[in-house]
PAVEX-412576 format. One record per residue (C-alpha): residue in one letter; residue number from 0; x, y, z. Coordinates in steps of 0.1 Angstrom, whole numbers, plus 5000, padded with zeros to 4 digits. Last residue first. Layout:
R, type, seq, xx, yy, zz
R, A, NUM, X, Y, Z
...
% end
This chain:
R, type, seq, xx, yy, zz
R, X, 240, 4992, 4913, 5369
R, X, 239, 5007, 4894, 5339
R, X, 238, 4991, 4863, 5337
R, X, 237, 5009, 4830, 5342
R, X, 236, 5018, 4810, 5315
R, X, 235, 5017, 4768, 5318
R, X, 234, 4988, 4764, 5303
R, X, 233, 4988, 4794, 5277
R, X, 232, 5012, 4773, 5260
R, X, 231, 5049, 4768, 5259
R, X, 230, 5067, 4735, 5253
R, X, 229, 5100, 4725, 5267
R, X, 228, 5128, 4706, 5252
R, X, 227, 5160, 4692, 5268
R, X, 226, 5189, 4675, 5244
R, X, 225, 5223, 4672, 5262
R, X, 224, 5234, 4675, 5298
R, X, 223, 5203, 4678, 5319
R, X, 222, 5186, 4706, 5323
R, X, 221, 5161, 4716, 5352
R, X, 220, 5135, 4742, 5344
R, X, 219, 5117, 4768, 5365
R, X, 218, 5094, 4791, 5345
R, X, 217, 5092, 4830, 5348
R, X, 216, 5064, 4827, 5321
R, X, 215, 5045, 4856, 5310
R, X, 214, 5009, 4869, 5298
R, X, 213, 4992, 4902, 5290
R, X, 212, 4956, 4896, 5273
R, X, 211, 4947, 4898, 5241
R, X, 210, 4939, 4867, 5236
R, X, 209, 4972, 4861, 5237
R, X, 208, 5003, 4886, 5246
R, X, 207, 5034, 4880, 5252
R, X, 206, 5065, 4874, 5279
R, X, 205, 5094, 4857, 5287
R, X, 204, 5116, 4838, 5310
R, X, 203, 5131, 4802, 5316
R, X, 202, 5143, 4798, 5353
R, X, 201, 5176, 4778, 5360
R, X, 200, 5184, 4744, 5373
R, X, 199, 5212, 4724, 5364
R, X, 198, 5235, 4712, 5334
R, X, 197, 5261, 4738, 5326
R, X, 196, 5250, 4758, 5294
R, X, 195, 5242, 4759, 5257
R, X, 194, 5230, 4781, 5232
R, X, 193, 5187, 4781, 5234
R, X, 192, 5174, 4770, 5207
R, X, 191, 5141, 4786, 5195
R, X, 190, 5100, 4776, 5181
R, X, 189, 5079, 4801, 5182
R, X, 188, 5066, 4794, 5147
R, X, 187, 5079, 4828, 5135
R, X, 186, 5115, 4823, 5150
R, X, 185, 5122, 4829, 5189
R, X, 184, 5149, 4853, 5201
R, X, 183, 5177, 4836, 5221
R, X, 182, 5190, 4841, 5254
R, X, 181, 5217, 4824, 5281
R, X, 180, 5229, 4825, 5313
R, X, 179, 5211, 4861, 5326
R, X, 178, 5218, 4870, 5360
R, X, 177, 5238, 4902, 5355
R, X, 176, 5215, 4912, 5321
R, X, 175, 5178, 4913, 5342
R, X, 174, 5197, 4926, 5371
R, X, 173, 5208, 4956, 5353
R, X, 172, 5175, 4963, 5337
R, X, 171, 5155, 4965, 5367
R, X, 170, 5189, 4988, 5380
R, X, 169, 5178, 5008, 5346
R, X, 168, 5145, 5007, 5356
R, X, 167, 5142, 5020, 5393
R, X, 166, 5149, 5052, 5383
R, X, 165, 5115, 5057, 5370
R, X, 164, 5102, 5057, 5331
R, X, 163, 5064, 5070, 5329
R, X, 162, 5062, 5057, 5293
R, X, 161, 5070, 5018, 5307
R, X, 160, 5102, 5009, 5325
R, X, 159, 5094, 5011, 5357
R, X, 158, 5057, 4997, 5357
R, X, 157, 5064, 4972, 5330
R, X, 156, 5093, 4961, 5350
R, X, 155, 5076, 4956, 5384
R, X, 154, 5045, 4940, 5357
R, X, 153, 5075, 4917, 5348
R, X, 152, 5080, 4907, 5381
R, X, 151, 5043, 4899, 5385
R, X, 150, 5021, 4913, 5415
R, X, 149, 5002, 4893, 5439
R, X, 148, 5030, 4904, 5470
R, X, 147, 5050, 4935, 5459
R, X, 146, 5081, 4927, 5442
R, X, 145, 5111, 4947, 5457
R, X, 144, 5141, 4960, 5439
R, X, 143, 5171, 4955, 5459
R, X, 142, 5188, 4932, 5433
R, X, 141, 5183, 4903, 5458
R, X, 140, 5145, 4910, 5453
R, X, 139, 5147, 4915, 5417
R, X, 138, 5168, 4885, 5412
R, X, 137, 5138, 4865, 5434
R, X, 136, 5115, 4878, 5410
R, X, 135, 5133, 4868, 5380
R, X, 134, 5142, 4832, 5391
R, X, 133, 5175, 4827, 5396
R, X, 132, 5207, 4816, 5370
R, X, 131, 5180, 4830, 5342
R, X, 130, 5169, 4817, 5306
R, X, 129, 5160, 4844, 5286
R, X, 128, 5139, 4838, 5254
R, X, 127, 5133, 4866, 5234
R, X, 126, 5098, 4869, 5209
R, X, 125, 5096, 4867, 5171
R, X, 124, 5068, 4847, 5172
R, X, 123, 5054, 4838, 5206
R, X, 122, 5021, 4844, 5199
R, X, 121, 5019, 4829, 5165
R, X, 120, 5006, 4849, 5140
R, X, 119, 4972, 4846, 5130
R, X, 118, 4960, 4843, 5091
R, X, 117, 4946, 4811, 5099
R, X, 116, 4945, 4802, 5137
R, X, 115, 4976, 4775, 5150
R, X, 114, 4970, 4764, 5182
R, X, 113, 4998, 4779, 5209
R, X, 112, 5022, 4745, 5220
R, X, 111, 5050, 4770, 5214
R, X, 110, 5081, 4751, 5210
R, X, 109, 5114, 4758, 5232
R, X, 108, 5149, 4737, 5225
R, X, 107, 5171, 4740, 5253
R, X, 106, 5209, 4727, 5252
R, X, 105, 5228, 4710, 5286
R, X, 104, 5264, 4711, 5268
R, X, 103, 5278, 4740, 5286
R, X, 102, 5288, 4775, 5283
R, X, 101, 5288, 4782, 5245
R, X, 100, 5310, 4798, 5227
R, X, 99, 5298, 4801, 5193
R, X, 98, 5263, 4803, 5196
R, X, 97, 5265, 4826, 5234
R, X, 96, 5259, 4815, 5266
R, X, 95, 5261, 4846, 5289
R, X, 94, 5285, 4857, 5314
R, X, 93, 5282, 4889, 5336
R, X, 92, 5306, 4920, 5343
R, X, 91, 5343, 4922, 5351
R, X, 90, 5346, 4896, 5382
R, X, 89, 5339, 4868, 5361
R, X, 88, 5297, 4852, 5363
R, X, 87, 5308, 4812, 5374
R, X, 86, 5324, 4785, 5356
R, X, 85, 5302, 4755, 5345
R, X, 84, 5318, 4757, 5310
R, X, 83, 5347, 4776, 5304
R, X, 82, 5340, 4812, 5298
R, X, 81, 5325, 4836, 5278
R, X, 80, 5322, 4875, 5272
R, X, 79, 5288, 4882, 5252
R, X, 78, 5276, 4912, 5277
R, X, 77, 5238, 4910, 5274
R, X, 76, 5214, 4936, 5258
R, X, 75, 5179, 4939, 5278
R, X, 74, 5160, 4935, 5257
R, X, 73, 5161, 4914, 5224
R, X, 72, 5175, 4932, 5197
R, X, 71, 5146, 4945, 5173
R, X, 70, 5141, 4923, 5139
R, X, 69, 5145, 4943, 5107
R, X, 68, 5115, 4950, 5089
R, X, 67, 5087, 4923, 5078
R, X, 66, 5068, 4924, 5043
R, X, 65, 5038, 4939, 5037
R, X, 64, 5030, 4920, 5003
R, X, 63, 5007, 4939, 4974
R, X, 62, 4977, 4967, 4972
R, X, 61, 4977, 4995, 4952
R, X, 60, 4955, 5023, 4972
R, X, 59, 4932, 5049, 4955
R, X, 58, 4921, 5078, 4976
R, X, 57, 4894, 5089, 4994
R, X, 56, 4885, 5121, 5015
R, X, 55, 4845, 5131, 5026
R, X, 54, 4846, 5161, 5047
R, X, 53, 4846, 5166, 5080
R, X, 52, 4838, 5194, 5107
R, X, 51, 4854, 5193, 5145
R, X, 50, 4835, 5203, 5174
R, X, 49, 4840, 5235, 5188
R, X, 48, 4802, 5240, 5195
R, X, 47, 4799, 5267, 5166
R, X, 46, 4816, 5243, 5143
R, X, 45, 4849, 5232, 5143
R, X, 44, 4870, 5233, 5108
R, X, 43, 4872, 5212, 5074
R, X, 42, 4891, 5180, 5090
R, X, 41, 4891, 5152, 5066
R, X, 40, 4879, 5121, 5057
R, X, 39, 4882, 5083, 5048
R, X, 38, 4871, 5056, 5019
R, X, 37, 4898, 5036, 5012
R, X, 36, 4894, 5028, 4976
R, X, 35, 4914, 4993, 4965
R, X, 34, 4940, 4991, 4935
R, X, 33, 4954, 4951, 4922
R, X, 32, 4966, 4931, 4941
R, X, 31, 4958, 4907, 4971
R, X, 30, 4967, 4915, 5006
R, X, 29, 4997, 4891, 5013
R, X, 28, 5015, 4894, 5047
R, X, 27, 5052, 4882, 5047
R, X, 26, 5065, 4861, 5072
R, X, 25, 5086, 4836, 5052
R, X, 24, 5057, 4812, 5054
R, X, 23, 5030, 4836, 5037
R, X, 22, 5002, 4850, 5060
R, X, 21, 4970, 4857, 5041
R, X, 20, 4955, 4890, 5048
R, X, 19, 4918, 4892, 5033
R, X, 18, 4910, 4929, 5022
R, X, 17, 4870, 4935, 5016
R, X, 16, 4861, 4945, 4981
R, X, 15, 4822, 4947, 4983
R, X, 14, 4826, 4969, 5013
R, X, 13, 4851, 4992, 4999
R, X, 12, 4871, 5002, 5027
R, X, 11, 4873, 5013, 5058
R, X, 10, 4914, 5017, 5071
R, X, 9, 4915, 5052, 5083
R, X, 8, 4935, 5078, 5057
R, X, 7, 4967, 5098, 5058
R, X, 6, 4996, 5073, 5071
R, X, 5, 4992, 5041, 5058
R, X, 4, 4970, 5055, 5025
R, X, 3, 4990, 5081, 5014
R, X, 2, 5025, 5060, 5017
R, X, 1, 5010, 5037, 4993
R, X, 0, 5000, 5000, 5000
% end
C-alpha cells in the first residue's frame, strides 16, 4: 500500500472488496493486488460548539506484500564474554551462553504449544527467550528492587520501565542482564534454541500477549546435559498482573 493510505487515511474500505490477509511462510502478509478505495475524511474546521467538521477524503490504494522489517535486539542487551563451561559470572561484568561459545552442553529447544489460527501469528513469534541463573522475582528481590506480593516481576518492569520511566528501571534492567545465562529470540513458529549451558536448574523467562491479554512465564526448568525441550502454552503461562 501507498505511503498516502498508511499514514493519511482510516482503514474502511470498499465493502464489496474486503482485504483478506493471508500469512506467507517467510512472514510476509499478502493483501491481494490490484488498487482498492479507502474511503476516509478530513478536518474542514469546528463548528459553533468546537466540534470538528469533515469532509468526505478517498484515495486509490495498490495493494501487494507487507513484508517484515529488521528484527529489534532482544532487551535487555547482554555482555557476550565467555567462559569455560560451569564457571561462574567473572569479576568484570556477567556471562552469557552465546552460539559460538557456548557454556555448557545442557541445550534447550522451546516450542510453542499455541494452536495454530489462519492468518494469525503465532504468539510467541519473534519473541526473546531468557533463561536465568535465579528466578526473576527472586533477582529483583536480591537486586534490591522489591516485588509487591500478587504482582508479576515483569508487571515491576512494566511499571518502571513503561512511558512514565522511573529510576528503578535501569537497575531492573541491570539485574535482568547480571543473572542472565543464556537468550535467544524465537523464529515465527515460536519455536528457538537456546545456546548451551552447565547442566542444572535455571528459570526460563518471557512474555506476550494472547487473547489479548498480557501473559508471561518465569518458568523453572532443570537441564540435563544434552537435548532438553520444553513447550509453551497458555497452560503453563501465568498472567501478567
Amino acid at each position: 500500500m501507498n505511503r498516502r493510505c498508511l499514514m493519511g487515511y482510516p482503514l474502511p474500505g470498499d465493502p464489496a472488496h474486503p482485504i483478506v490477509l493471508a500469512m506467507k511462510p517467510d512472514g510476509q502478509l499478502d493483501s491481494g493486488s490490484g488498487p482498492f478505495e479507502v474511503y476516509g475524511r478530513t478536518i474542514t474546521g469546528q463548528n459553533d460548539n468546537g466540534d470538528f467538521t469533515f469532509a468526505p477524503l478517498n484515495a486509490t490504494c495498490n495493494l501487494g506484500l507487507l513484508k517484515p522489517g529488521a528484527t529489534p535486539s532482544a532487551p535487555p542487551a547482554v555482555t557476550t564474554t565467555a567462559s569455560a563451561p560451569g564457571a561462574p559470572p567473572s569479576a568484570g561484568g556477567p556471562v552469557i551462553s552465546i552460539p559460538n561459545a557456548p557454556l555448557g552442553n545442557a541445550v534447550l529447544t522451546i516450542v510453542s504449544g499455541f494452536p495454530a489460527q489462519p492468518n494469525v501469528l503465532n504468539p510467541l513469534a519473534g519473541y526473546p527467550y531468557t533463561l536465568l541463573r535465579d528466578s526473576f522475582a527472586n533477582a529483583l528481590t536480591k537486586g534490591g528492587i522489591p516485588v509487591p506480593p500478587g504482582t508479576s516481576p515483569l508487571k515491576v518492569l512494566g511499571n518502571a520501565c513503561g512511558a512514565g520511566r522511573t529510576p528503578d528501571c535501569q537497575k531492573i534492567l541491570q539485574v535482568w542482564k547480571s543473572d542472565a545465562i543464556s537468550a535467544t529470540r524465537a523464529d515465527i513458529t515460536g519455536k528457538a534454541i537456546l545456546p548451551g549451558v552447565p547442566p542444572g536448574t535455571y528459570y526460563l523467562m518471557l512474555s506476550t500477549r494472547y487473547n489479548n491479554q498480557p501473559i508471561s512465564w518465569d518458568m523453572k526448568v532443570e537441564l540435563k546435559a544434552g537435548a532438553n525441550s520444553v513447550t509453551l502454552d497458555q497452560r503453563n503461562a501465568a498472567p501478567v498482573k
